[in-house]
C-alpha positions as CSV (number, residue, x, y, z in Angstrom):
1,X,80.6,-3.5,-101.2
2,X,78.7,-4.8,-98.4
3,X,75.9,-7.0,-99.2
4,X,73.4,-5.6,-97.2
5,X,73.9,-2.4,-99.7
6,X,73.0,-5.2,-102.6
7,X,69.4,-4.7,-101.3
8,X,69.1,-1.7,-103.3
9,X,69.7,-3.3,-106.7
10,X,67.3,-3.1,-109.0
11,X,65.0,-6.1,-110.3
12,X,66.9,-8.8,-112.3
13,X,70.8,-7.0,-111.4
14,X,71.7,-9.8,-109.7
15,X,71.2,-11.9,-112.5
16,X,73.1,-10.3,-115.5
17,X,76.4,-11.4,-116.0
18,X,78.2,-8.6,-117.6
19,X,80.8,-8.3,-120.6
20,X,84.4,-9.2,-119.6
21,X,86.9,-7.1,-121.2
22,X,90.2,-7.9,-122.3
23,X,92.5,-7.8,-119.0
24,X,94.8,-4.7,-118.7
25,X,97.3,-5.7,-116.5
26,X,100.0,-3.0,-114.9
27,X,102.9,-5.2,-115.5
28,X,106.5,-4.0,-116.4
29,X,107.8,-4.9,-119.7
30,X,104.3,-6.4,-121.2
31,X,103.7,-8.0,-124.1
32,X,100.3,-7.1,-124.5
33,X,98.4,-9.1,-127.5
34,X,95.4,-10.0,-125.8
35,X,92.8,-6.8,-127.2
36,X,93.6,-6.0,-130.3
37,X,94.8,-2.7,-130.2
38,X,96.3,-1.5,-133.1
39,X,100.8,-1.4,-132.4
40,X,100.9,1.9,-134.6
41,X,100.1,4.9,-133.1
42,X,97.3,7.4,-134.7
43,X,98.2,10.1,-137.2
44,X,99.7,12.9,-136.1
45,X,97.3,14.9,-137.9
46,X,94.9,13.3,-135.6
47,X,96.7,14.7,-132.6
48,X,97.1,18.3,-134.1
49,X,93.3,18.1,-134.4
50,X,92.8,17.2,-130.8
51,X,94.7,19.3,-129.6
52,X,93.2,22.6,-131.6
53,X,89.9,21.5,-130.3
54,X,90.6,21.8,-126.8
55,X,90.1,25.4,-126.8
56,X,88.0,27.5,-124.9
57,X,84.9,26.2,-126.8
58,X,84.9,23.0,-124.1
59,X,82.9,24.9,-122.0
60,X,79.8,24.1,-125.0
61,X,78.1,20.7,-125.4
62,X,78.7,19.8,-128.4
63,X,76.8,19.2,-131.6
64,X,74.3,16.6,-130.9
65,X,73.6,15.0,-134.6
66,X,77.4,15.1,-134.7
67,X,76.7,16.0,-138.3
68,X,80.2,17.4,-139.3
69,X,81.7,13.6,-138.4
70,X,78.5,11.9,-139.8
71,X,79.6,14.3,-143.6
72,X,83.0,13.0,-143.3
73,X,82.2,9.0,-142.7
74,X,79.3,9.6,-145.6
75,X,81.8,11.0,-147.8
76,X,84.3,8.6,-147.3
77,X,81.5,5.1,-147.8
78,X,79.8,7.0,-150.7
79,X,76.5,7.5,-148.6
80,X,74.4,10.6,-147.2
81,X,74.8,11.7,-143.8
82,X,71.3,10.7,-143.0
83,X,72.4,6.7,-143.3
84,X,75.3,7.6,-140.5
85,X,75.1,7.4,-136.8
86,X,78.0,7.6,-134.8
87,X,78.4,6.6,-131.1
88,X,80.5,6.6,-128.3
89,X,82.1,3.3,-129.5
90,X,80.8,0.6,-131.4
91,X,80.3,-1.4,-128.2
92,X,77.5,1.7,-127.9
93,X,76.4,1.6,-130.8
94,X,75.2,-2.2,-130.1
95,X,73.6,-1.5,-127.3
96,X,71.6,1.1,-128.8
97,X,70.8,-0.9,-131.5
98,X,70.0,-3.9,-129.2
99,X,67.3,-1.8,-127.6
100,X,66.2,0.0,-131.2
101,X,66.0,-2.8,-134.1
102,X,65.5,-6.7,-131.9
103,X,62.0,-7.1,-130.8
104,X,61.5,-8.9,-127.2
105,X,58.4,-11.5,-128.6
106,X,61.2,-13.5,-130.8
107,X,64.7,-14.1,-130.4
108,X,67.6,-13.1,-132.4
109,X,69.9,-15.1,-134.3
110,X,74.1,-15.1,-134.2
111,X,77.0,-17.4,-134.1
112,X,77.5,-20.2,-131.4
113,X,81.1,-18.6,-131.4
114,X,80.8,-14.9,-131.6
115,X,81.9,-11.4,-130.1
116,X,80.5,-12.5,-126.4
117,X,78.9,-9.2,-125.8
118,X,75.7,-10.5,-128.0
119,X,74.3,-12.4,-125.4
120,X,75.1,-9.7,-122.6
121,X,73.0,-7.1,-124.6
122,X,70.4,-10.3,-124.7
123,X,70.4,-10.7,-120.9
124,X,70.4,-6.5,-120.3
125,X,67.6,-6.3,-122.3
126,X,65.6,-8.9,-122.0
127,X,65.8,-10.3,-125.3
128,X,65.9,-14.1,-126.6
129,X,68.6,-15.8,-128.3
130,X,69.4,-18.4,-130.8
131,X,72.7,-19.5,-131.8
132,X,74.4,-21.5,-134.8
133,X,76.6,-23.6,-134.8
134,X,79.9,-22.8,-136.6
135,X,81.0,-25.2,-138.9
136,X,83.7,-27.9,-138.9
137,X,86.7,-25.3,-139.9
138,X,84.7,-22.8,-137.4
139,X,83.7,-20.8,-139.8
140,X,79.9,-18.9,-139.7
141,X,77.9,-21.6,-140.9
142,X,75.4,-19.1,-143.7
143,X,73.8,-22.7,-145.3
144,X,72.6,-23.7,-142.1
145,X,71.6,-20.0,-140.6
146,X,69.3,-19.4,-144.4
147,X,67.6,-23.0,-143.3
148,X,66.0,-21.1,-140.3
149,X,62.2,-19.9,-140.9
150,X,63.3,-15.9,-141.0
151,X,59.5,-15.1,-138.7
152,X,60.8,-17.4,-136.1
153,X,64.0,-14.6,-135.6
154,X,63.2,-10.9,-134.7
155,X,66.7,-9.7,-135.9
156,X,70.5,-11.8,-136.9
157,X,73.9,-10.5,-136.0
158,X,77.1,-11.3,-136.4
159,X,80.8,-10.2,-136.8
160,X,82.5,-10.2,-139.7
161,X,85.2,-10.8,-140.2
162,X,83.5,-13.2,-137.2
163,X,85.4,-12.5,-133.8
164,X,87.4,-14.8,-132.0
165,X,87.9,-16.9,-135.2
166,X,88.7,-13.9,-137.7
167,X,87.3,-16.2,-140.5
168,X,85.5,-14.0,-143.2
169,X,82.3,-14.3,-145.1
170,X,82.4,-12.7,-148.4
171,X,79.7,-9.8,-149.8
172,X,77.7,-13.1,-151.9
173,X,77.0,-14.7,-148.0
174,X,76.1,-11.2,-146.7
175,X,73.5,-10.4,-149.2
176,X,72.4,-14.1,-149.1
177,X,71.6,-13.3,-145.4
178,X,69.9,-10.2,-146.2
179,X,67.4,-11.7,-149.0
180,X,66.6,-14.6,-146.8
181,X,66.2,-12.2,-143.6
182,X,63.9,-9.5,-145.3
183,X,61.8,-8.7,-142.6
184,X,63.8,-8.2,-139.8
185,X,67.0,-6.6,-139.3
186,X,70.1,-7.8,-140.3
187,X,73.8,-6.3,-138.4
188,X,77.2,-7.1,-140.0
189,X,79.7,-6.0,-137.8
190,X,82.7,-4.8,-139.1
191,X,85.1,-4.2,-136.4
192,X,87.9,-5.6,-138.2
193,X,86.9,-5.5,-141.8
194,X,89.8,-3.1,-142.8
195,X,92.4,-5.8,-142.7
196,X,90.8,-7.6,-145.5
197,X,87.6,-8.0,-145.5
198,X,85.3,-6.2,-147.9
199,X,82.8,-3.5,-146.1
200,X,78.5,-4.6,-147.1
201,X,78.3,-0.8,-147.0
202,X,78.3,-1.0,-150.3
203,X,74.8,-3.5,-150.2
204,X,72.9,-0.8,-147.6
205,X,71.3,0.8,-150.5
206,X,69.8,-2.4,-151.9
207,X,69.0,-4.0,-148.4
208,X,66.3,-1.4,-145.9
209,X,67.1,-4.1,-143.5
210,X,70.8,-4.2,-143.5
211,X,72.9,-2.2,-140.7
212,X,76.7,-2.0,-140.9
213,X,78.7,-0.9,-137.6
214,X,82.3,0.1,-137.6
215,X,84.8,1.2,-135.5
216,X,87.8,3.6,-135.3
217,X,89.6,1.5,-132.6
218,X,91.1,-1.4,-134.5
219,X,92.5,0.1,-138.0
220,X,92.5,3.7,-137.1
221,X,94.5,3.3,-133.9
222,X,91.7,5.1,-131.4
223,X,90.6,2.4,-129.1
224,X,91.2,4.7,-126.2
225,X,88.8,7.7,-128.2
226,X,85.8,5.4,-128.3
227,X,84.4,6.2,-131.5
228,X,82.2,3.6,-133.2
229,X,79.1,4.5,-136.3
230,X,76.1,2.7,-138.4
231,X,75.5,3.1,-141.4
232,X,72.0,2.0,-142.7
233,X,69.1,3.4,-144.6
234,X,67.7,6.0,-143.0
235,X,64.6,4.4,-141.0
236,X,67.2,2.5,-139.2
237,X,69.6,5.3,-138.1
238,X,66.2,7.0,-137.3
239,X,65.5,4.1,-134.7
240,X,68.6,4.1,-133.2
241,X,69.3,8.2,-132.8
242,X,65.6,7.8,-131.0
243,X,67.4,5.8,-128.6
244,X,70.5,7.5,-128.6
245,X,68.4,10.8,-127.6
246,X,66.2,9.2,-125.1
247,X,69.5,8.0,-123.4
248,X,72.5,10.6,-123.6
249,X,72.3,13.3,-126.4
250,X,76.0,14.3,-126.3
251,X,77.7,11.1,-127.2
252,X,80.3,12.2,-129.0
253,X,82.3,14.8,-127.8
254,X,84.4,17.4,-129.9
255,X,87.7,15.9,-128.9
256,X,86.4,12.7,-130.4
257,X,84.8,14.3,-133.2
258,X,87.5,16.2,-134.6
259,X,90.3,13.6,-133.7
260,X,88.0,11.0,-136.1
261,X,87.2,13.3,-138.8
262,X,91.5,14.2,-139.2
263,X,91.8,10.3,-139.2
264,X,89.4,9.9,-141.5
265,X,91.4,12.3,-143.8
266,X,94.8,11.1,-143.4
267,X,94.5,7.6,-145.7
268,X,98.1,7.4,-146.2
269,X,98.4,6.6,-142.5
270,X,95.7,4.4,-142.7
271,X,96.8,2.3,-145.3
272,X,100.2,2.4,-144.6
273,X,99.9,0.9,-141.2
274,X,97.2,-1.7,-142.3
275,X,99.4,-3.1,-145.2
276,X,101.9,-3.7,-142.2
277,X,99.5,-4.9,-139.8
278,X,98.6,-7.6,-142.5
279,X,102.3,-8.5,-143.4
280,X,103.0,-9.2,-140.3
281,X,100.0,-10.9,-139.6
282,X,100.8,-13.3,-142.4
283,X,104.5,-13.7,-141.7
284,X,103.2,-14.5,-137.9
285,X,100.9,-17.0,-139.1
286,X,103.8,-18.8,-140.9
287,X,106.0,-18.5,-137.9
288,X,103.6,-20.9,-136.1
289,X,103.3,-22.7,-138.3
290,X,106.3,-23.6,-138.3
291,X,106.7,-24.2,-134.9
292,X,103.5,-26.9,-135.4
293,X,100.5,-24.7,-134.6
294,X,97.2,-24.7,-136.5
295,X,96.1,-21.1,-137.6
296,X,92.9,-20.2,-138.7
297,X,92.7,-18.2,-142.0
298,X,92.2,-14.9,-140.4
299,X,91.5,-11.0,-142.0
300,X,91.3,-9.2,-138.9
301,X,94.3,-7.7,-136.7
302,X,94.6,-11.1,-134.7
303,X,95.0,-14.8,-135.0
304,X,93.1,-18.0,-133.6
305,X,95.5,-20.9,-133.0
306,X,96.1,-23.9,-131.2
307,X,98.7,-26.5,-130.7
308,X,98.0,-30.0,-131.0
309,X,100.2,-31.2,-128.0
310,X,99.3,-28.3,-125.4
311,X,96.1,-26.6,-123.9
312,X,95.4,-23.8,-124.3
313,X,94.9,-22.8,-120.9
314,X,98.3,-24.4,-119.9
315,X,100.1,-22.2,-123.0
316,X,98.5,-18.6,-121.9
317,X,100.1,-19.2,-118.3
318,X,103.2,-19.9,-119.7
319,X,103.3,-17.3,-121.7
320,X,102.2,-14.9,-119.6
321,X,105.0,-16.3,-117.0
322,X,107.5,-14.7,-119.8
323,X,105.3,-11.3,-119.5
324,X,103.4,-12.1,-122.8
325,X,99.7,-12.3,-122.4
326,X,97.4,-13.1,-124.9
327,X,93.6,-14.0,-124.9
328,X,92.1,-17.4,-123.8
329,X,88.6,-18.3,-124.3
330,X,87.8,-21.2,-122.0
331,X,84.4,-21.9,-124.4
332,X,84.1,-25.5,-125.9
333,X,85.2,-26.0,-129.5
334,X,88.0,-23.2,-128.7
335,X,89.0,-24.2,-125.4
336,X,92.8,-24.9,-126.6
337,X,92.6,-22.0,-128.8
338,X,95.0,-18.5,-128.0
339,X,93.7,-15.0,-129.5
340,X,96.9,-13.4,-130.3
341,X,96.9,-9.8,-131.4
342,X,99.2,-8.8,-133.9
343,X,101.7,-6.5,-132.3
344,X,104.5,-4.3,-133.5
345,X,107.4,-6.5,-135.0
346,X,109.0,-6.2,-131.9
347,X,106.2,-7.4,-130.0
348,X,105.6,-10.1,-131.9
349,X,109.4,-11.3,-132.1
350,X,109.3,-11.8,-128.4
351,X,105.9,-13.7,-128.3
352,X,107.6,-16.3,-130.4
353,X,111.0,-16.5,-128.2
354,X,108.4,-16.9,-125.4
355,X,106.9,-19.5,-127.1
356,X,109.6,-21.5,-127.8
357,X,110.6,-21.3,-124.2
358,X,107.1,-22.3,-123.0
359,X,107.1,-25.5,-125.9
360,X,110.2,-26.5,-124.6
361,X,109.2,-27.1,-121.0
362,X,110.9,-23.9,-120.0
């Protein structure tokens, strides 16, 4: 791009600094633990479904509510449809509700440490932010964030479990965060909650303010479908299906729909492959352990560690010298911290023979 074509940007362009996804590298014989993709592939039923969907019948947009998918994701939290929106990803989802629920005249509140599209969505949209600070075992800090006046705050957020840490705050910090926060809204993200967290879902009914997101990408294996949803009383999925239609009606196309709602279906699949994403996940943790790392207490798909001799920095490029590549944050208080997926038990086998080679000068 030349920059004289830069000319045409529009107001402000210049200044955003967008989201970095995780790298995906075309390297031969990868190790790849650095997104958090799930190492089990989807249900089959969920490929029988796509594949009787692409019929003839792609010629026709599809259903904009998306109100077949939205029965099947109310059905399967114990809500109505009409507390269900579903997006094109839950990245989507955020930005709709970044735009829909957080008011421009007073920030919004999340974790210093934190899923680092937050403060993108800030800059895109103009909107103020203010952080807290995690706490000594980097965990979200809910003592100091119920200290803040809740007027001073136009809306909180934040991951749980939290992402990069995959530290967890149980349902009694989540409602204490929605009684304190009353009169502005309040989004739990639970991208990962599947591998052992507990969904708030459960607290919508109680809390008007309270907005859970999910995704089909981590625990249902369709990161490459891009199928994210809310679920909130209905004056919240009202706000953000007002955005959602003033921006792309057709979100969610009928590949995606049907390929969700046959995921949704199959829970032997789905808990199946979790209970072995968690086993190993443990037994990985250990295995660092062992070799003198510190591990976070994680309940997501990945785990936060360092090791008190090396950087962090210094570890990813050896690693990724062996063609194992993880994720490094180069953020203070986790600057000598790796995100490592957890991969199949293959994958994860040779991330540990690559890390002995690395700790042993090799």
């Amino acid at each position: 791009m030349t920059q004289a074509s830069r000319r045409f940007w529009s107001d402000d362009l210049a200044d955003l600094t967008p989201y970095v996804p995780g790298e995906q590298p075309k390297i031969d014989g990868l190790v790849k633990l650095n997104t958090n993709e799930n190492p089990f592939p989807p249900s089959a039923k969920v490929i029988e479904a796509i594949r009787a969907a692409a019929d003839e019948g792609l010629r026709l947009y599809p259903d904009p509510t998306s109100l077949a998918l939205r029965e099947a994701l109310a059905g399967y939290h114990g809500v109505d449809a009409g507390q269900v929106f579903v997006g094109n990803g839950s990245d989507e989802v955020l930005g709709f509700l970044f735009r829909a629920l957080f008011q421009r005249g007073r920030p919004i509140l999340f974790p210093e440490i934190t899923y680092s599209f937050y403060p993108v969505y800030c800059r895109l949209y103009g909107i103020a932010s203010r952080t807290v600070a995690l706490d000594e075992a980097l965990a979200i800090d809910v003592e100091a964030m119920c200290r803040i006046d809740p007027a001073s705050v136009s809306g909180v957020i934040l991951p749980n479990p939290n992402a990069p840490t995959g530290r967890l705050l149980g349902l009694v910090d989540i409602e204490r965060l929605a009684a304190h926060f009353t009169d502005c809204a309040l989004v739990i993200d639970e991208a990962y909650v599947d591998f052992g967290g507990e969904s708030a879902v459960g607290l919508v009914e109680r809390y008007p303010n309270l907005l859970v997101t999910q995704t089909l990408s981590k625990s249902r294996s369709l990161a490459g479908l891009r199928l994210g949803f809310a679920i909130g009383q209905a004056g919240l999925i009202e706000a953000l299906t007002r955005v959602k239609d003033s921006f792309n009606s057709y979100p969610v196309d009928r590949l995606a729909s049907a390929g969700a709602i046959a995921a949704l279906e199959d829970r032997l699949h789905f808990e199946d492959t979790r209970e072995a994403i968690i086993s190993m996940r443990e037994q990985l943790a250990a295995d660092l352990r062992a070799r003198g790392f510190e591990v976070l207490p994680s309940a997501a798909n990945f785990l936060l560690t360092r090791h008190p001799a090396h950087r962090g920095a210094r570890l990813a490029e050896g690693l990724r010298a062996h063609r194992v590549i993880v994720r490094h944050f180069d953020r203070p208080r986790i600057e000598d911290y790796l995100r490592i997926t957890i991969g199949s038990a293959a994958d994860n086998a040779a991330l540990l023979a690559a890390l002995d080679q690395v700790l042993a000068g090799h």
